[in-house]
C-alpha positions as CSV (number, residue, x, y, z in Angstrom):
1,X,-8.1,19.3,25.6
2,X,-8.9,21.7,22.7
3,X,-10.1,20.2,19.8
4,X,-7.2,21.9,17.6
5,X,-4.6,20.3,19.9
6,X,-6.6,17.0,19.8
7,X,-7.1,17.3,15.8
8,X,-3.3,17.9,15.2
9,X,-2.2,14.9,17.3
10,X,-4.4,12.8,15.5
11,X,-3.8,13.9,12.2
12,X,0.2,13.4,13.4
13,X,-0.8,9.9,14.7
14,X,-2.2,8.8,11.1
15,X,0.4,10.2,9.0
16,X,3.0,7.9,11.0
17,X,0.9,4.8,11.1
18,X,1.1,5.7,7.0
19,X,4.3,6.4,7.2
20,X,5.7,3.3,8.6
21,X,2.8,1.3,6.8
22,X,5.3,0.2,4.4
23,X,8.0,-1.8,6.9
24,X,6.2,-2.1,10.4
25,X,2.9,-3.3,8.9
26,X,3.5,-6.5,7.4
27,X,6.0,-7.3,9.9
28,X,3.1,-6.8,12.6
29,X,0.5,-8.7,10.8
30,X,3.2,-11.7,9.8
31,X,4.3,-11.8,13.5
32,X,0.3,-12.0,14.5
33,X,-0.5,-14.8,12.3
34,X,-1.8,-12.9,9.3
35,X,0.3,-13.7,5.9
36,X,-0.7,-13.7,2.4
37,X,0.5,-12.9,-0.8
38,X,-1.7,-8.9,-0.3
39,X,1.6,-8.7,2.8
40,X,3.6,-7.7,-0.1
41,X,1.5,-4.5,-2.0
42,X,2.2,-3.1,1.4
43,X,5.6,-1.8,0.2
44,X,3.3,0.1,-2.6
45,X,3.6,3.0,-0.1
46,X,7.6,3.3,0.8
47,X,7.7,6.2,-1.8
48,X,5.5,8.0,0.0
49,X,7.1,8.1,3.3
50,X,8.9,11.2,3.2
51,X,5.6,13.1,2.4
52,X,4.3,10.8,5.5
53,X,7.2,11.9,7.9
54,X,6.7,15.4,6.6
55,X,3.2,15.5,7.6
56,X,4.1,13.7,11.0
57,X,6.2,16.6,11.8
58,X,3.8,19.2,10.8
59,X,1.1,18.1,12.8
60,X,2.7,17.7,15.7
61,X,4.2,21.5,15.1
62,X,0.5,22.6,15.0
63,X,0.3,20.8,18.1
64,X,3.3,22.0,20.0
65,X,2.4,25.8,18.9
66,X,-1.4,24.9,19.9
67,X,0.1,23.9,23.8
68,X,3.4,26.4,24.6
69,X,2.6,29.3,21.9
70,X,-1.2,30.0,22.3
71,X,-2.1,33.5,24.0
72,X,-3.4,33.2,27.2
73,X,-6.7,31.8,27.9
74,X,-9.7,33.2,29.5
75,X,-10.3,32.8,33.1
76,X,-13.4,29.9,33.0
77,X,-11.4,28.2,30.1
78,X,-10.5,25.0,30.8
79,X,-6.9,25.9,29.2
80,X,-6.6,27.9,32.1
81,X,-6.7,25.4,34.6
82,X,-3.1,24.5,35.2
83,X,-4.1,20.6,36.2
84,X,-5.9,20.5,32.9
85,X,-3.0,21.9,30.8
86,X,-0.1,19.7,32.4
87,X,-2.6,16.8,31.8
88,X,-2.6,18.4,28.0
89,X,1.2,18.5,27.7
90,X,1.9,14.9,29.0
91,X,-0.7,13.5,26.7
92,X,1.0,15.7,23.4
93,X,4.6,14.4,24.7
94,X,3.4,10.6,25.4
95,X,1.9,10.6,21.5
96,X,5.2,12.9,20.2
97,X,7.0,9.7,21.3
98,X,4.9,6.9,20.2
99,X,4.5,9.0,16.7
100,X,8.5,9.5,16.5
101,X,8.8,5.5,17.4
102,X,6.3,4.6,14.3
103,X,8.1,7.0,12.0
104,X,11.5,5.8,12.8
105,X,10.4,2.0,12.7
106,X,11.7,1.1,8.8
107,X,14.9,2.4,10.1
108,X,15.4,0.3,13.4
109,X,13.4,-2.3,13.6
110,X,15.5,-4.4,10.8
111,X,18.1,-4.7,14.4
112,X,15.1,-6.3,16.0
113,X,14.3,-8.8,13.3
């Protein structure tokens, strides 16, 4: 995979574990076990969700472009090997879903618990 594509999906992957750091993480560490007064200062970070989310979708933008909008490769490229560019598009669209899922947790995971 190339490294921009991989560096996008990664960057897009943080910026939602910030952004639903504020609701889905101390429900994940009180349903492990983990509790403690710290659980709280968590919510220090629901202001900055919407900068979060913002950066979620940008990365994954940069991604997208990176995958369907990128001039053609070289022949020898490993871009231009079609197994290797299916296997490139699954991956972006398996982590465009977990990424959505972690971004959209504050909103429905209060239906859950």
């Amino acid at each position: 995979m190339d490294i921009k594509v991989k560096s996008s999906m990664a960057a897009a992957a943080l910026a939602a574990i910030g952004a639903s750091a504020c609701c889905a993480g101390p429900l994940i560490l009180l349903s492990l076990g983990i509790g403690g007064a710290w659980i709280g200062n968590l919510t220090a970070l629901e202001p900055y969700r919407p900068i979060f989310v913002a950066l979620v979708a940008a990365f994954m933008v940069m991604a997208w472009r990176r995958l369907y909008r990128a001039p053609a490769c070289a022949p020898g490229d490993a871009c231009a090997i079609p197994e290797v560019v299916v296997r490139q598009r699954t991956i972006f669209w398996v982590v465009l879903a977990t990424v959505c899922l972690m971004a959209a947790s504050p909103w429905f995971l209060p239906f859950f618990f």
